[in-house]
C-alpha positions in Angstrom: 4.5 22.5 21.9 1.6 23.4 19.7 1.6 23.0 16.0 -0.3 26.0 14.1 -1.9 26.3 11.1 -2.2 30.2 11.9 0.3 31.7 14.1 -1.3 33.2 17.3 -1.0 37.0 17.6 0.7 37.0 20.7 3.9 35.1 18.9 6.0 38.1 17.1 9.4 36.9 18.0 11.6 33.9 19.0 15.0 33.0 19.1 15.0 30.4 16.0 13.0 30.3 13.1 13.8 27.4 10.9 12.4 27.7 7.3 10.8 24.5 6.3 10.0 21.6 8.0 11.7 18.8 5.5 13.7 16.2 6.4 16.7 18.3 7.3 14.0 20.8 9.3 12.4 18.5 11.7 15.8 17.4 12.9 17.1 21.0 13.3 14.1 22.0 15.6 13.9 18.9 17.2 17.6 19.0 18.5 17.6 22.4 19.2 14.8 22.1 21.6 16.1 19.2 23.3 19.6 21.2 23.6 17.7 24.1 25.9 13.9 23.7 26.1 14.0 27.3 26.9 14.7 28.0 23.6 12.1 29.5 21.5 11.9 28.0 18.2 8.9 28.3 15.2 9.1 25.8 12.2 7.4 27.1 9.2 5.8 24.2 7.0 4.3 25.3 3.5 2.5 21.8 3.7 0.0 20.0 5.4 0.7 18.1 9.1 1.4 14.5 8.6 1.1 13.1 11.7 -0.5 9.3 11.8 -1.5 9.8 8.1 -2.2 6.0 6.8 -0.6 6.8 3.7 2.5 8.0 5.7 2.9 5.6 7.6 1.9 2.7 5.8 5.1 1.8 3.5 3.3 0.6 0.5 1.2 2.5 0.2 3.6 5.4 -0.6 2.7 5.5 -4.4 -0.5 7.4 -3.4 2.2 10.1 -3.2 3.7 10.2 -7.1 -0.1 12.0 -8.0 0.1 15.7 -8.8 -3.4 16.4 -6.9 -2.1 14.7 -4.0 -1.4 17.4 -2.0 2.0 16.1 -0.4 4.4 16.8 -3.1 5.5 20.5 -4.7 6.2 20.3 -8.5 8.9 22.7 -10.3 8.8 22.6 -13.8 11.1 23.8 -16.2 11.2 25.2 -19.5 11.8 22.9 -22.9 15.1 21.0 -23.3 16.7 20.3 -26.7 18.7 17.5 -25.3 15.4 15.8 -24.2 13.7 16.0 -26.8 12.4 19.6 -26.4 10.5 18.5 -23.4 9.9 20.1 -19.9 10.6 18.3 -17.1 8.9 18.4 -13.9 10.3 17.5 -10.7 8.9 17.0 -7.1 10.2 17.5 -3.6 8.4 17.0 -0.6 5.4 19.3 0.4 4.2 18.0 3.9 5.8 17.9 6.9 8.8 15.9 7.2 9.5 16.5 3.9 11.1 13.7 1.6 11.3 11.6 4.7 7.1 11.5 4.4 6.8 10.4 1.1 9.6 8.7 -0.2 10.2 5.1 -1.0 12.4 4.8 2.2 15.5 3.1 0.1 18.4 3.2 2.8 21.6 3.8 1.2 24.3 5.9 2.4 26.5 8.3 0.5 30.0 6.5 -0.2 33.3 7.4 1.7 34.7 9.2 -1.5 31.1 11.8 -1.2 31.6 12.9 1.9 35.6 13.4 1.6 34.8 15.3 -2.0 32.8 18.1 -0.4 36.1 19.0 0.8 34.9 20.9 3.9 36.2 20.7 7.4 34.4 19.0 9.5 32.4 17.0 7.1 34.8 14.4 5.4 33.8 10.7 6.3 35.3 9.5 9.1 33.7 13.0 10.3 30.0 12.5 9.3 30.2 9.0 10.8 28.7 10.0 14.4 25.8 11.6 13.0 25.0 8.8 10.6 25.4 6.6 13.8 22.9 8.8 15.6 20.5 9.3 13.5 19.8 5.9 13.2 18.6 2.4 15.2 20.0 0.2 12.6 18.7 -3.6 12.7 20.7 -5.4 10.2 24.3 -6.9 9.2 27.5 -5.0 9.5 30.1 -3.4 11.3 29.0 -1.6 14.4 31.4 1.0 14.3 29.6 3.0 11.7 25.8 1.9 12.5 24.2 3.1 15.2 21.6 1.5 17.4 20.1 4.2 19.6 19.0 6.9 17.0 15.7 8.1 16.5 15.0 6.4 12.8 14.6 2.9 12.6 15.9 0.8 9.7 15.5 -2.2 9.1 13.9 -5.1 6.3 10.6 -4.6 8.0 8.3 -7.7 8.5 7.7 -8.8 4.8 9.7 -9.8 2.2 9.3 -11.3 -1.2 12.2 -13.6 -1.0 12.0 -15.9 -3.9 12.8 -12.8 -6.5 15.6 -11.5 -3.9 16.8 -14.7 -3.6 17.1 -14.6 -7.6 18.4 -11.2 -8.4 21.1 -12.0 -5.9 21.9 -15.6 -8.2 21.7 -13.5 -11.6 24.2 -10.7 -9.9 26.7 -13.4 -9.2 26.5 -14.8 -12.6 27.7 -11.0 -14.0 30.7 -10.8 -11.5 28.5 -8.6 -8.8 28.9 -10.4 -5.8 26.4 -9.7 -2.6 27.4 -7.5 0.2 26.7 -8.2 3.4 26.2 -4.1 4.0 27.1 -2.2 0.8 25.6 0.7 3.4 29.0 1.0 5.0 30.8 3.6 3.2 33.3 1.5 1.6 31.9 -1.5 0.1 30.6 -0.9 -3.7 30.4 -2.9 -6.8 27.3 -5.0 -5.6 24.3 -6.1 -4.2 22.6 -6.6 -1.0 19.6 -7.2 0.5 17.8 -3.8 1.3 17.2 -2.2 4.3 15.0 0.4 4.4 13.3 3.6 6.4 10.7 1.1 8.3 10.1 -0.2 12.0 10.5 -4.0 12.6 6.8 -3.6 13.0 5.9 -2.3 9.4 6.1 1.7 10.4 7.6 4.3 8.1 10.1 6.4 9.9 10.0 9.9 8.7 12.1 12.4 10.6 8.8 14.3 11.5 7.2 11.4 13.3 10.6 10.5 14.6 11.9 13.8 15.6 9.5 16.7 15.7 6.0 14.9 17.2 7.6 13.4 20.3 8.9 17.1 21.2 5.1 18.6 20.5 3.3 16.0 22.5 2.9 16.9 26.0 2.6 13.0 26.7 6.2 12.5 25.6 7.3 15.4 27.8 6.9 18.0 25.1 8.3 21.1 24.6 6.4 24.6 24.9 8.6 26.8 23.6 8.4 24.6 20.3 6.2 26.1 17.7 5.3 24.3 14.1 3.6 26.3 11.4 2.1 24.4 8.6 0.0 25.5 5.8 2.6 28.5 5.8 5.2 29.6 3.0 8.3 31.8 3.6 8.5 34.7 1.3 12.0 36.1 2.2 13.9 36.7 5.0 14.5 39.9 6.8 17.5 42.1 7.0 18.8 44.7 9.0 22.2 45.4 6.9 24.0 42.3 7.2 21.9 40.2 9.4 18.8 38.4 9.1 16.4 39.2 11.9 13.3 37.1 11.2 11.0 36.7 7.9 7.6 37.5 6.2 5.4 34.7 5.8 1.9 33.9 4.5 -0.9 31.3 4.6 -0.5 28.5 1.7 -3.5 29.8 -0.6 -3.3 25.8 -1.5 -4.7 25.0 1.9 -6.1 28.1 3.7 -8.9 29.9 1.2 -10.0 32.5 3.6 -8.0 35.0 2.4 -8.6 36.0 -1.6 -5.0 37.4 -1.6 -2.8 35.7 1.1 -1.3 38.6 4.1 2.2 38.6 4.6 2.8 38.6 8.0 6.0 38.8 9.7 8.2 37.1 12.7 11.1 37.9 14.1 14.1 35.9 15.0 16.8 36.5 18.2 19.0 34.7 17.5 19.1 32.7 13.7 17.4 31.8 10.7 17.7 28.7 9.3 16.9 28.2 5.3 15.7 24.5 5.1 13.5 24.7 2.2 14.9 22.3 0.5 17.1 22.6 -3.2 14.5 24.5 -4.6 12.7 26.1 -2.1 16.3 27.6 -0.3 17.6 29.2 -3.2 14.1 30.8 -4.1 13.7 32.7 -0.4 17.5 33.7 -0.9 17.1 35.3 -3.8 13.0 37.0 -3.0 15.6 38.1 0.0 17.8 39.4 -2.0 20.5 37.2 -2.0 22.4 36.0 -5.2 23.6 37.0 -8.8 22.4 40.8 -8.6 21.3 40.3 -12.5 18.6 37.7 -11.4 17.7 40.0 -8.5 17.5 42.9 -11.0 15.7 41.6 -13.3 13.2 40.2 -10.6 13.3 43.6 -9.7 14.6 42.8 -5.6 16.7 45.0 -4.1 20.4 43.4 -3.6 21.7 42.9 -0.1 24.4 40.3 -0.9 26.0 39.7 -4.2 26.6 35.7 -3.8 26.4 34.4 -7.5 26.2 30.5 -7.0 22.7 30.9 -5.4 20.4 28.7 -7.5 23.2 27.5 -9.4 24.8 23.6 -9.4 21.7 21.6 -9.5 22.1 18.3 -9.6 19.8 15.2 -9.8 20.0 11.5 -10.5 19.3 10.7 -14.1 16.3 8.4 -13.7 15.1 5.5 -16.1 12.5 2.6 -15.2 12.8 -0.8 -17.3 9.7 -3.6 -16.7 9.2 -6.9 -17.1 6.2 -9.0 -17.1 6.5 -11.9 -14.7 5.5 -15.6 -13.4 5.7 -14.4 -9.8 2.6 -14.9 -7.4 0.3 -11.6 -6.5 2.0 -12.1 -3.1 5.2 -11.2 -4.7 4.1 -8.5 -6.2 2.9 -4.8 -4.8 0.8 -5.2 -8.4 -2.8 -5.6 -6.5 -2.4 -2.9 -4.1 -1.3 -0.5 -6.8 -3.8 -1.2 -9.1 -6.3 -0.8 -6.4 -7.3 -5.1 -7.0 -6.9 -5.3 -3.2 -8.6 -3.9 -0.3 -6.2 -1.7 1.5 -9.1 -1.0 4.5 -8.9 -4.8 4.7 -5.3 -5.1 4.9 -5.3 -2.4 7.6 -8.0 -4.2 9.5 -6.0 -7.1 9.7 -2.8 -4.9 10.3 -1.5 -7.7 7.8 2.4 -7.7 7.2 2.4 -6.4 3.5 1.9 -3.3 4.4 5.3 -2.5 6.0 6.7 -3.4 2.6 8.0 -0.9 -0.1 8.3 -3.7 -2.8 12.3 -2.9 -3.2 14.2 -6.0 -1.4 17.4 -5.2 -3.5 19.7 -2.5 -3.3 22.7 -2.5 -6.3 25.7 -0.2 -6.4 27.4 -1.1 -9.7 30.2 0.0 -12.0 31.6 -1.4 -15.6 34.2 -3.7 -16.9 36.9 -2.2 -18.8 36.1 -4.0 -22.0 32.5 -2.4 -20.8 33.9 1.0 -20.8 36.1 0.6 -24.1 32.7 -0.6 -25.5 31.3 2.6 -25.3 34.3 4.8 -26.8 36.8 6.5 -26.3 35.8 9.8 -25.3 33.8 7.9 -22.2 36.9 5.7 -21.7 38.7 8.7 -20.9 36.4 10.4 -18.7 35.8 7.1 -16.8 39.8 6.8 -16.6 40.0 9.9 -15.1 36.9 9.9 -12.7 36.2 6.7 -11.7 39.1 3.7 -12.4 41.5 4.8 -9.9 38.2 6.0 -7.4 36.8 1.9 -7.0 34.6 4.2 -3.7 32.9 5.2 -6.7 29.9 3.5 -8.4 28.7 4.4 -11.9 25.3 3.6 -11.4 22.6 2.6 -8.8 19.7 -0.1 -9.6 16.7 -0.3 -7.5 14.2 -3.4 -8.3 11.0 -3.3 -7.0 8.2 -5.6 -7.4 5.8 -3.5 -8.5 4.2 -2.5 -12.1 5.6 0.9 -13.7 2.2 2.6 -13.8 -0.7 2.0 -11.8 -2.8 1.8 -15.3 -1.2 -1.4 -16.0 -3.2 -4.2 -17.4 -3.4 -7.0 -14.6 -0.5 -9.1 -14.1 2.3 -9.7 -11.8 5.1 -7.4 -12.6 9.1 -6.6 -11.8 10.4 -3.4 -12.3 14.2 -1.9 -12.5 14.6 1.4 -11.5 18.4 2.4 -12.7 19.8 6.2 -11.9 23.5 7.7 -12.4 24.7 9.1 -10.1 27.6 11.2 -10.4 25.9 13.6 -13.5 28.2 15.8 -15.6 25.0 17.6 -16.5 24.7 21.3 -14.2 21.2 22.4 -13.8 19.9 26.0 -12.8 16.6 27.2 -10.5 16.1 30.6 -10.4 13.3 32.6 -9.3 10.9 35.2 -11.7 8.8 36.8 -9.0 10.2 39.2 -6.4 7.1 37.8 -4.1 5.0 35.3 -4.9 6.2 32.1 -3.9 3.6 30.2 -6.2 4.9 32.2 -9.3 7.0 30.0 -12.4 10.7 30.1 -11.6 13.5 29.9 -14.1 14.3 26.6 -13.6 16.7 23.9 -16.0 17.6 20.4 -14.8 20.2 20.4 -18.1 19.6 16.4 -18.0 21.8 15.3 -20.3 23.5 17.9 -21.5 26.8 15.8 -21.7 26.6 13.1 -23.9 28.5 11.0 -21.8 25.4 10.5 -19.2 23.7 9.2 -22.0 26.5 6.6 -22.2 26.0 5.7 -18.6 22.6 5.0 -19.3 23.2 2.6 -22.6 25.3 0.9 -20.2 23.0 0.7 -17.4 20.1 -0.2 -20.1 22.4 -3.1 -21.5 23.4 -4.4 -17.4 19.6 -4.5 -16.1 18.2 -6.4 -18.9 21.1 -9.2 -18.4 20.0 -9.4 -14.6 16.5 -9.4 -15.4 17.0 -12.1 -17.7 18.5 -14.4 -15.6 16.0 -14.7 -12.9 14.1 -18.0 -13.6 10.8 -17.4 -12.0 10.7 -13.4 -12.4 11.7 -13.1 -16.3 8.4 -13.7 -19.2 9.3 -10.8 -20.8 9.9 -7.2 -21.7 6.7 -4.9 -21.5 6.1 -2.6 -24.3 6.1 0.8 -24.0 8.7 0.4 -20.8 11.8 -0.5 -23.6 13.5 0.9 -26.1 11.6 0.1 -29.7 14.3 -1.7 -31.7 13.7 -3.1 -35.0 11.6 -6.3 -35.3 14.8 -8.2 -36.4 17.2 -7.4 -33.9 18.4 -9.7 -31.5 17.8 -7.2 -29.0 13.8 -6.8 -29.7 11.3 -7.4 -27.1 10.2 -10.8 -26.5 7.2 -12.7 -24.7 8.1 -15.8 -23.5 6.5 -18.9 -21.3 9.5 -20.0 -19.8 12.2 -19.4 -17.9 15.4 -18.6 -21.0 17.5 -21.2 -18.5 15.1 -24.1 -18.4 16.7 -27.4 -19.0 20.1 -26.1 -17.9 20.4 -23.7 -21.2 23.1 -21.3 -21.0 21.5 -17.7 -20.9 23.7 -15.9 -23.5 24.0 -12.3 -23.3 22.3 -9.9 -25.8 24.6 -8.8 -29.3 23.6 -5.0 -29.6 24.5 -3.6 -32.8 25.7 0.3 -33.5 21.7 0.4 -34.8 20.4 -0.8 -31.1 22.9 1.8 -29.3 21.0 4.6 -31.3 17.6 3.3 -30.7 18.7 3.0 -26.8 20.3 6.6 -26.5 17.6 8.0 -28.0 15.4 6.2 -26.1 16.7 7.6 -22.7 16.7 11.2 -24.1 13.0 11.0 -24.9 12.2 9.6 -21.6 14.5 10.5 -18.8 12.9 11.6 -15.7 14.1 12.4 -12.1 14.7 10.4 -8.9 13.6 13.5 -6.7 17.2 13.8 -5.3 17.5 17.2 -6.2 20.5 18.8 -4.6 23.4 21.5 -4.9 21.7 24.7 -5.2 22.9 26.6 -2.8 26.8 24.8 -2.3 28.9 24.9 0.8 32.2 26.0 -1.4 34.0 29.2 -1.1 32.0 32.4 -2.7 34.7 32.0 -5.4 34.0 28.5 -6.7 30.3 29.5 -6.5 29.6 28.4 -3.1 26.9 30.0 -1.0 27.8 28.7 2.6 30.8 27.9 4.8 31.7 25.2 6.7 29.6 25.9 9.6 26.8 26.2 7.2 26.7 30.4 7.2 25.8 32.1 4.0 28.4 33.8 3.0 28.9 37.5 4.4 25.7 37.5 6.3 25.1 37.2 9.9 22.2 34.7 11.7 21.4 33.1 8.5 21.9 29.5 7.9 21.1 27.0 4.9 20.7 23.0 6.2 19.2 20.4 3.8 20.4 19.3 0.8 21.1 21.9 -1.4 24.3 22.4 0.5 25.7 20.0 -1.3 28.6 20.6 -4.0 28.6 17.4 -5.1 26.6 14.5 -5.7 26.5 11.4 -3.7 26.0 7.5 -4.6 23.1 7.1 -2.7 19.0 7.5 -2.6 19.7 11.2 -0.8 17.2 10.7 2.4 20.3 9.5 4.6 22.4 12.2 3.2 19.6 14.8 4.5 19.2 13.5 7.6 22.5 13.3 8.4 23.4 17.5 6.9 20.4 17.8 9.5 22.3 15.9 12.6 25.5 17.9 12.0 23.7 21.4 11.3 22.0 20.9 14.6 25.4 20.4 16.6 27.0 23.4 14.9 24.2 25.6 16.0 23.9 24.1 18.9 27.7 25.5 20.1 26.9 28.3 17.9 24.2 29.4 20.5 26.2 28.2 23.0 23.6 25.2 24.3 25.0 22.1 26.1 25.7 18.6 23.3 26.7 15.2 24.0 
């Protein structure tokens, strides 16, 4: 029951010790103690509690998270890219407890049939995974019943404000480009449209993060909590312990971010009965393996750790969403917009005193799962042609690309103004990253760590595609569209027809026909360098450490054992193999339902 942010002395062993208390984390725990309170269980949290923090459980306010001092996020950067322009990217994950769940912009979208079916591991194809997406969830919203669930411990739903007139208008301008709207494009089948979003957030204007949802109710003695429940935060993982084959607890220390009593941080130790479970996260998993001693035993050389399982594909198959932001500049009202909150023009203590309805909003009403037409694809050659024959034409599960409006400016810097942005991300990336780490035990020390972003020309296609697509959409909402903003766009020449414009008007006023935009070979070039120089992440790092057989690189099985060693699991996304059409937070939580049932019969503990 009690959540720590130093272990007591008494507490040098319990059955389960589940590394990280992300997403995945907080549902492992949680279950587990509800399968046999008896069970002694210790989460270790590197980050901070988040329980009833205002700018955790206030949706829009979630952009106080994208700050680097902000003490919520972790930040892996990696070395200088050629294919980026030579720059180093730097991604972040979640640092607090609940992980992702805590900080994210609670987008709910599910992973498509074809995802789940392509991990090709039993017990996880689609029509498998659909009981734990059905109970992780109390879904308020269209569609089909029999894959939404309605008793679960996250709520989704739209929440109790919308800005409808823009919705209402990038639903018209979809239409217009042959993407019709779904009534639940969340279903696992539907794709090739839009729909209204749901998200991560109570009818009531609540996040729901998996820590909140899962963990708290099981520590607070009001809600019948568990004692034999332990939560460490402020607390970082080193490695796990061995004895031979199996793990038999891990060495620990206090977070020198938080805790500054010590000048060089003790590492303690635990011990573990029964299992450990890895759920670090895509970066943080791979890193204790291989301080542990598990991976490619030329890594572990050369970080000079001892080998005690030679499983190559640790750290290996990252993957991430290619992320690129278009914005526009608007005609909308400042109740439309998340622009005043952002730029700080409105009170937030004010809006909180008045518990007014803006606040359970994340400024994304859309949600857009889209691919290309053929004369599209042929546009874009035929070396991308091919790929797309073989990979996604005869696949129609399969989306080329996901677009996520938001109301919202790209920047909180921005001058004042109403404005729209498009987030756009690929998802299905050719491009194979690498995290590695350089220190046998700090966990604070630089890893070796590429995203590859890129690397394959043909994601830059997708993205002069996706560029070309969001601008057309844009465009054709009448009461959104003034504009492109500078500095947000590619830069093409003064006397293209593709330049940036300001305009007064809606282009469709007076019934004018909105024509679409002529790029020339010249604006294609200006575009894909444009996305090299500034493609980022969407923080949906996964694939690290894959559930594949050792000889295709994997580093679990199907009942989510790393290979060859006893009592050690991985659970949270960097199992894995391959990507998924989808912001990943649904895909986490539900790894984190189905890792809690196998080690639930594992241990032998009563499920439903």
């Amino acid at each position: 029951m009690p959540l720590y942010t130093q272990l007591p002395d008494e507490i040098k062993k319990v059955d389960v010790i589940v590394a990280g208390g992300g997403t995945a984390g907080c549902i492992i725990a949680a279950r587990l103690s509800e399968a046999d309170p008896a069970l002694s269980i210790l989460v270790i949290e590197g980050g901070r509690n988040n329980k009833d923090d205002p700018s955790i459980t206030h949706p829009l306010l979630f952009m106080a998270h994208l700050s680097p001092a902000n003490g919520t996020t972790l930040l892996y950067t990696g070395g200088a890219e050629p294919q980026i322009g030579g720059r180093q990217l730097t991604v972040p994950a979640g640092g607090i407890l609940g992980g992702g769940s805590s900080i994210n912009m609670m987008q709910y979208t599910r992973a498509q049939r074809h995802d789940w079916d392509s991990w090709k591991a039993e017990g996880w194809s689609a029509d498998e995974m659909i009981p734990y997406l059905k109970k992780l969830e109390t879904y308020v919203g269209p569609g089909k019943p029999e894959v939404h669930g309605t008793k679960g411990p996250i709520a989704v739903s739209e929440g109790p404000y919308v800005a409808k007139r823009p919705q209402d208008e990038f639903i018209k301008a979809a239409a217009q480009l042959g993407y019709p709207e779904h009534v639940d494009l969340q279903d696992l089948d539907s794709n090739n449209g839009v729909q209204r979003a749901r998200r991560f957030v109570s009818a009531e204007g609540v996040r729901s993060d998996t820590a909140h949802a899962y963990l708290h109710p099981q520590l607070n003695a009001k809600d019948g909590g568990n004692p034999n429940l332990h939560v460490l935060v402020q607390s970082q993982v080193v490695r796990v312990i061995f004895e031979g084959q199996k793990a038999v607890g891990v060495e620990y220390r206090a977070n020198p971010k938080f805790q500054k009593g010590e000048k060089t941080p003790v590492v303690r130790s635990v011990r573990a009965e029964k299992m450990v479970v890895l759920s670090a996260g895509t970066f943080g998993t791979p890193l204790i393996l291989e301080r542990s001693g598990v991976g490619d035993p030329a890594i572990l050389e050369a970080a000079k750790v001892p080998v005690v399982a030679n499983i190559p594909g640790v750290g290996r198959n990252y993957q991430d969403h290619h992320l690129m932001i278009y914005s526009y500049k608007t005609a909308l009202n400042p109740d439309e917009t998340a622009d005043g909150v952002i730029a700080g023009r409105v009170d937030v203590g004010e809006l909180m005193q008045t518990n007014a309805p803006i606040l359970g909003w994340n400024a994304q009403d859309i949600t857009c799962k889209l691919r290309p037409s053929d004369a599209e694809v042929a546009a874009l050659g035929p070396e991308f042609q091919a790929a797309y024959e073989r990979d996604f034409k005869h696949k129609e599960n399969k989306p080329l690309a996901m677009f996520a409006p938001a109301s919202a400016p790209p920047t909180p810097d921005m001058a004042p103004g109403q404005y729209y942005s498009v987030s756009t991300f690929t998802v299905y990336p050719y491009s194979r990253g690498h995290v590695h780490i350089q220190s046998a035990t700090d966990p604070d020390a630089p890893i070796d760590f590429a995203t590859d972003f890129l690397s394959s020309p043909l994601d830059v296609q997708k993205h002069v595609w996706v560029y070309k697509k969001q601008r057309e959409l844009a465009r054709r909402m009448p009461s959104m569209y003034r504009g492109e903003v500078t500095g947000t766009h590619p830069p093409f020449a003064a006397g293209s027809a593709a330049a940036i414009v300001t305009i007064d008007s809606a282009l469709g006023d007076g019934g004018k026909v909105v024509e679409d935009i002529v790029y020339t070979p010249a604006d294609d070039a200006v575009i894909a360098q444009w996305i090299r120089d500034k493609v980022g992440t969407t923080w949906h790092s996964l694939g690290t450490c894959a559930m594949a057989p050792l000889e295709k690189g994997g580093v679990v099985d199907a009942r989510l054992g790393v290979h060859g060693l006893q009592n050690l699991k991985c659970a949270d996304l960097s199992i894995a193999p391959e990507n998924v059409a989808a912001n990943t937070a649904n895909t986490a939580m539900a790894i984190g339902e189905k890792a809690a049932d196998i080690f639930v019969r594992e241990l032998g503990l009563q499920t439903s």
